[in-house]
C-alpha positions in Angstrom: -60.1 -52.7 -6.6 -60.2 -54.7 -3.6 -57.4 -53.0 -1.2 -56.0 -55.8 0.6 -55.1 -58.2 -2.6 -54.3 -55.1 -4.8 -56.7 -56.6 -7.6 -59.2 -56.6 -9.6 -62.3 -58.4 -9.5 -64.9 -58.7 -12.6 -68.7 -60.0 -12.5 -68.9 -62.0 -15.7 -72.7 -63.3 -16.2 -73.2 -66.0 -18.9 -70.0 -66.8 -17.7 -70.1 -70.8 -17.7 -69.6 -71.6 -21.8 -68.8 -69.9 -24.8 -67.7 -66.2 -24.9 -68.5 -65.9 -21.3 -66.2 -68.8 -20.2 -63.3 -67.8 -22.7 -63.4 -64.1 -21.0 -62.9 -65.2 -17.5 -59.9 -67.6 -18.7 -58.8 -64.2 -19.9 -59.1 -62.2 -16.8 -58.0 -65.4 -14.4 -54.2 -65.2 -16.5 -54.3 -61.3 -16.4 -54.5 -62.1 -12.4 -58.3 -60.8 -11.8 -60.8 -62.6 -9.5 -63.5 -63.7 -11.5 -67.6 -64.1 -10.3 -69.2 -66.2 -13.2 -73.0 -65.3 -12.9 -74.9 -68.2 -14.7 -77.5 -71.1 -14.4 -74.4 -73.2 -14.5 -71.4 -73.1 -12.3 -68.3 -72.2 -14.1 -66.4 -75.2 -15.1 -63.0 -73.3 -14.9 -60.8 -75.1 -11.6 -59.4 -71.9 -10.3 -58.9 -70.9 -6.9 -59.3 -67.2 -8.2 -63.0 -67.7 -9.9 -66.1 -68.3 -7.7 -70.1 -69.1 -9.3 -73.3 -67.4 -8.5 -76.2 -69.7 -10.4 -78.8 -68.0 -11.4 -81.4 -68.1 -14.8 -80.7 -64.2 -16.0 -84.4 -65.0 -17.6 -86.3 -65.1 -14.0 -86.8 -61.6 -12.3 -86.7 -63.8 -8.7 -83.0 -65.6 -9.3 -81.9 -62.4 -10.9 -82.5 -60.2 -7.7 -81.3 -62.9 -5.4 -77.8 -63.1 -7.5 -77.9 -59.2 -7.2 -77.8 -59.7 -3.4 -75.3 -62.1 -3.5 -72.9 -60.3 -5.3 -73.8 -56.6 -3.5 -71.3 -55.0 -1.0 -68.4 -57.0 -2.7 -65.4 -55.0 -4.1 -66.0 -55.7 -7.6 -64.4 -53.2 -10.4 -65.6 -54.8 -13.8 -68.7 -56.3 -14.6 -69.4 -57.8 -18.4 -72.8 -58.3 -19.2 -72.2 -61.2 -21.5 -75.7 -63.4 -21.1 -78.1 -63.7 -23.9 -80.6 -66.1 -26.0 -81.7 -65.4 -29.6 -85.4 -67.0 -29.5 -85.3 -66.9 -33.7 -88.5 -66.2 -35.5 -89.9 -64.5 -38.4 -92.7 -61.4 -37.5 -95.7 -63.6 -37.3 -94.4 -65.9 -34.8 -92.8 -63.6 -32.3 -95.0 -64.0 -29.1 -95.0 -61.1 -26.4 -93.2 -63.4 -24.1 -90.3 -63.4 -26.4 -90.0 -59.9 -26.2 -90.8 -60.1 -22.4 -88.1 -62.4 -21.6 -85.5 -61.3 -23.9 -85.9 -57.4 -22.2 -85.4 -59.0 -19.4 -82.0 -60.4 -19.7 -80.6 -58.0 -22.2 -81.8 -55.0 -20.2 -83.6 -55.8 -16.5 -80.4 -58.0 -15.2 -77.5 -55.8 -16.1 -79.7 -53.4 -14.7 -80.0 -55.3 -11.6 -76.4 -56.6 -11.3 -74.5 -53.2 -11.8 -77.1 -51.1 -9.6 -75.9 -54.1 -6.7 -72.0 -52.8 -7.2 -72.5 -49.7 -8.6 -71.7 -48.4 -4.7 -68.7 -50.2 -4.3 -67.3 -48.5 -7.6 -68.5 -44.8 -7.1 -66.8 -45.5 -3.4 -63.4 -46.6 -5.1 -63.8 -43.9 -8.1 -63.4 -46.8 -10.1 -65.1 -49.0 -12.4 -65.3 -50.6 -16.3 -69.0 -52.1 -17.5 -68.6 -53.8 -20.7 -71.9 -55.0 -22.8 -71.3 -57.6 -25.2 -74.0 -57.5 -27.4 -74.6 -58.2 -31.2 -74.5 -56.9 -34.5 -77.4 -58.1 -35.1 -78.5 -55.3 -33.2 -78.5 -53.1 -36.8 -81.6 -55.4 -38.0 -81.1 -58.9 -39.3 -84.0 -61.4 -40.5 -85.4 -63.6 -37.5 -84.3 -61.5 -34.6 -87.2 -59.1 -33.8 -86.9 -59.7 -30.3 -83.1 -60.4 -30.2 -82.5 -57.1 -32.3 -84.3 -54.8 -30.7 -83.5 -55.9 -26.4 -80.0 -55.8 -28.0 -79.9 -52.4 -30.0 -81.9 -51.4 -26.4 -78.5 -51.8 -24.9 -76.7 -49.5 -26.9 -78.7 -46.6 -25.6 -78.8 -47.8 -21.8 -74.6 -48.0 -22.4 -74.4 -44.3 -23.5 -76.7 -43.0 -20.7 -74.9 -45.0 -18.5 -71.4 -44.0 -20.0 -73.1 -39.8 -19.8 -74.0 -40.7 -16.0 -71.0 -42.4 -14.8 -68.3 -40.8 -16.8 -67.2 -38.2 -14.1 -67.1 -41.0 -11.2 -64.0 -43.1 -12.9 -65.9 -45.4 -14.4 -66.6 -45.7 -18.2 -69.1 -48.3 -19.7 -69.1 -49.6 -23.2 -70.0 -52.1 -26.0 -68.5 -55.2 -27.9 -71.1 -56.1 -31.0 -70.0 -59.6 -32.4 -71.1 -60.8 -35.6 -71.3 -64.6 -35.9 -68.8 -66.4 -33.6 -68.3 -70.2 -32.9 -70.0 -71.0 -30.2 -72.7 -73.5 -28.9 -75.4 -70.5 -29.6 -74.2 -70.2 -33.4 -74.3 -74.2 -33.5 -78.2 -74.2 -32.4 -79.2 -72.0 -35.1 -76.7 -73.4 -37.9 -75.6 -77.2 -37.3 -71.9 -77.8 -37.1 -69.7 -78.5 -39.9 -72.5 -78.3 -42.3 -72.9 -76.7 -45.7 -74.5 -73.6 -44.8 -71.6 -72.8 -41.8 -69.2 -72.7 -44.4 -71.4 -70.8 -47.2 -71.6 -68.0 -44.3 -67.7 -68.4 -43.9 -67.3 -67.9 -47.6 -69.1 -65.0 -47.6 -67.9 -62.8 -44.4 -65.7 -60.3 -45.7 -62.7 -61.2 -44.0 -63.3 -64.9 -45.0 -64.1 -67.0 -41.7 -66.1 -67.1 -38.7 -65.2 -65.4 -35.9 -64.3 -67.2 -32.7 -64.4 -66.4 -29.0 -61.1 -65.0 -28.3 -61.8 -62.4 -31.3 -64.6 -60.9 -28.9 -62.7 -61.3 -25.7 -59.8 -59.2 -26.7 -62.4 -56.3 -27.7 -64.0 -56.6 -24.2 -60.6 -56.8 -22.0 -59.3 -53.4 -24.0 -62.3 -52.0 -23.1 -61.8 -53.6 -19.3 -58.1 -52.4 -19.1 -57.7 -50.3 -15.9 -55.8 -47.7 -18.8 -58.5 -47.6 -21.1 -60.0 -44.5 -18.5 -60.8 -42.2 -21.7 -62.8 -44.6 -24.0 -66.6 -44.5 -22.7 -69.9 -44.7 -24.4 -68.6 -46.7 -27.6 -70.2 -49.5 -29.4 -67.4 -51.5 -31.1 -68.2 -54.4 -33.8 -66.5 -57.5 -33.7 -67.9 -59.0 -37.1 -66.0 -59.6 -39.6 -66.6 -57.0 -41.9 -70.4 -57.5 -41.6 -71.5 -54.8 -40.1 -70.8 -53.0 -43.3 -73.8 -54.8 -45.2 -76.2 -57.2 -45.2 -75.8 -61.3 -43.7 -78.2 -63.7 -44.1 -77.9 -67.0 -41.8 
């Protein structure tokens, strides 16, 4: 926490649309300073939120956003960012994989070892994944699935390692939510959107705000005993099969 203001301040990357952009809303009205971490500045007019642009997919803009954001008093970081890259086994190409590791896994890795310092100092910190129920297996995602369900396990080490410094790390796992990344894979409005609405179990899509209240009771400064925990956000679907 930074000493002088008295408050918090949370690294958000993917920050600049969707789930990112609805989660620093969220943390800007609970009175946090917000660092959006994206290729995009955030688009949120806020004398409280400041941008770091940088493509979480190249290893270069990555370490040069970790250096940006290193020695700052930051308390939270949400490790929001990811792409999908859809395809069935005999079209996944190494570099999907390659890529894919490397924003799911190498640039959280990155970003949190550049405040990790900062936190351990303050005996202080929440890391929050968000990540995806796809992560149990789904049709299409090879490389998706398996960077994300690689997150799961870097959490709970993490969570083992950190857990006696104050700081506890954990992860949201949404199932399909409303966001530009849904709309590339299934066009808006159509047939097929509501077909998979129809046939969650709780009856609808989820939207950002149902994955941003997961991830700030995971980020509350109270939430000190909750650490190593994967929690789905899905509808219900985590309980079977969804096809897309």
């Amino acid at each position: 926490m930074n000493e002088e203001s008295g408050r918090y301040t949370a690294v958000v990357t993917g920050g600049s649309a969707g789930i990112g952009e609805r989660l620093c809303r969220d943390m800007l009205d609970a009175g946090w300073h917000v660092i959006c971490v994206a290729r995009r500045p955030s688009p949120i007019d806020h004398p409280d939120v400041s941008s770091v642009c940088a493509d979480l997919l190249d290893p270069r803009e990555t370490a040069d956003a970790a250096a940006e954001i290193a020695g700052r008093d930051v308390t939270h970081v949400v490790h929001n960012a990811g792409l999908i890259r859809p395809n069935l086994l005999p079209d996944v190409a190494p570099e999907d994989l390659e890529k894919l590791t490397h924003i799911h896994l190498a640039a959280p890795l990155l970003l949190t070892q550049a405040v990790l310092p900062k936190m351990r100092e303050s005996g202080f910190g929440r890391i929050v994944f968000v990540t995806s129920r796809a992560s149990m297996g789904m049709p299409t995602r090879s490389a998706y699935s398996s960077t994300k369900a690689g997150v799961h396990g870097l959490a709970r080490t993490w969570a083992l390692e950190l857990a006696p410094e104050g700081i506890t790390v954990n992860v949201v796992a949404p199932g399909p939510i409303l966001t530009d990344n849904f709309w590339g894979i299934i066009p808006k409005g159509s047939e097929r959107q509501q077909r998979l609405a129809d046939n969650m179990p709780v009856g609808r899509i989820g939207e950002p705000e149902d994955v941003t209240r997961a991830v700030m009771f995971f980020a509350d400064p109270e939430a000190g005993f909750v650490t190593g925990q994967v929690l789905f956000v899905c509808g219900g679907t985590s309980l079977g099969g969804i096809s897309l």
